[in-house]
C-alpha positions in Angstrom: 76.7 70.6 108.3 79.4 73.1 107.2 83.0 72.1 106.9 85.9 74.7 106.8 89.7 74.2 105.8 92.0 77.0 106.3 95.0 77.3 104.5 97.8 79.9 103.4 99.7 80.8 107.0 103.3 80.4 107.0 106.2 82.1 108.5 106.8 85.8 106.9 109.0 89.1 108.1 107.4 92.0 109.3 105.9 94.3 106.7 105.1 91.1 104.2 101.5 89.8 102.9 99.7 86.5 103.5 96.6 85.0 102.3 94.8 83.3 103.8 91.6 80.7 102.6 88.9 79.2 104.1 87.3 76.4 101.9 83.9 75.9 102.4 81.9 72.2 102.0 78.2 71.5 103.1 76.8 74.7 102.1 77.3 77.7 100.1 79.2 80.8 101.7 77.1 83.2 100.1 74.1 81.9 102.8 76.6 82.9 105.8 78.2 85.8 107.7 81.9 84.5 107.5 84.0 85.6 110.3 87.9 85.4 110.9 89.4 85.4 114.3 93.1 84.9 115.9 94.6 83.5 118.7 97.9 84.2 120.1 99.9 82.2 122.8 98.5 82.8 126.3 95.6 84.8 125.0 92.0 84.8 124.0 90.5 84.4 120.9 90.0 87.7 119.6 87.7 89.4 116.3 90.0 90.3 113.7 87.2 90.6 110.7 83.6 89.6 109.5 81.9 89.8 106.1 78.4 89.4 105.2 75.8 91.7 105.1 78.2 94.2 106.7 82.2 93.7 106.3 83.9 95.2 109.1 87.5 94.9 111.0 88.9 95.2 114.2 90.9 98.4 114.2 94.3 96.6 114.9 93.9 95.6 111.2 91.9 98.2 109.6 93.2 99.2 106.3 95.8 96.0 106.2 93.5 93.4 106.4 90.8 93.1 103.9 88.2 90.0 103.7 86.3 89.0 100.8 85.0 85.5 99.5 84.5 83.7 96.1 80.6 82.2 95.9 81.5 80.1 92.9 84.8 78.7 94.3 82.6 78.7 97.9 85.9 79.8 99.6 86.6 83.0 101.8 90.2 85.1 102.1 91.8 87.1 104.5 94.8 88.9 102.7 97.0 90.6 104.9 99.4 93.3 104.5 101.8 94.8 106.4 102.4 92.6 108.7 103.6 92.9 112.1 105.0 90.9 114.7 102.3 90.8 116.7 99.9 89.6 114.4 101.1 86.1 114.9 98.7 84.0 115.8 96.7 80.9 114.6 94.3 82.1 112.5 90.5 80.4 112.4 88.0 81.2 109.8 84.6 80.7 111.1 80.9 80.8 109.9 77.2 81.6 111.5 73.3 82.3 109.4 73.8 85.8 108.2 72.3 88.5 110.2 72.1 92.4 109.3 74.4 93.1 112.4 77.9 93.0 113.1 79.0 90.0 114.4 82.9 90.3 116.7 81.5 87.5 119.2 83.2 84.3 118.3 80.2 82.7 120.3 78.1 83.7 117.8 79.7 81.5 115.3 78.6 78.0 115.0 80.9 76.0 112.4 84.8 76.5 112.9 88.0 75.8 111.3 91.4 74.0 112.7 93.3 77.0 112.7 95.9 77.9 110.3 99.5 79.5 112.0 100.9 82.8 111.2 104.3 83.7 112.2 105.8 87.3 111.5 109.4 87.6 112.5 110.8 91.4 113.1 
């Protein structure tokens, strides 16, 4: 079993930085394709970035966003930049066996976190 905490939202203006984490238990990250997604009110879950054999981003947060993750501290980040408005959302941090593909489909993932809220005011 793999357990993930997220951690680091909070309540920022537009054009400020977060970080987010995503604490892994049960098994090594360096094993998995980590994935991060968002959900706003009255939407769907969407792909905002994966990392594992292949890092890549969903182009509303190409160049802000960047993901990367720590093997020995077993934890995953999201650091954000320039944030806008409508990147609030909750943010969930997920995980899946790594594969050479890219992987945007959150069904894809099997082992999620509880979401961690990010609020940008304008």
């Amino acid at each position: 079993q793999v357990q993930l905490v997220e951690s680091g939202g909070g309540l920022v203006q537009a054009g400020g930085s977060l970080r987010l984490s995503c604490a892994a238990s049960g098994r090594s990250v360096s094993s998995w394709t980590m994935g991060w997604f968002r959900q706003a009110p009255g939407k769907e879950r969407e792909f905002v970035a994966t990392s594992g054999v292949i890092t890549w981003y969903a182009d509303s947060v190409k160049g802000r966003f960047t993901a990367s993750r720590d093997n020995a501290r077993n934890t995953v980040y999201l650091q954000m930049n320039s944030l806008k408005p409508e990147d609030t959302a909750v943010y969930y941090c997920a995980a899946k066996a790594k594969t050479l593909g890219v992987d945007t489909d959150s069904r894809e993932y099997d082992y999620w976190g509880q979401g961690t809220q990010v609020t940008v005011s304008s």
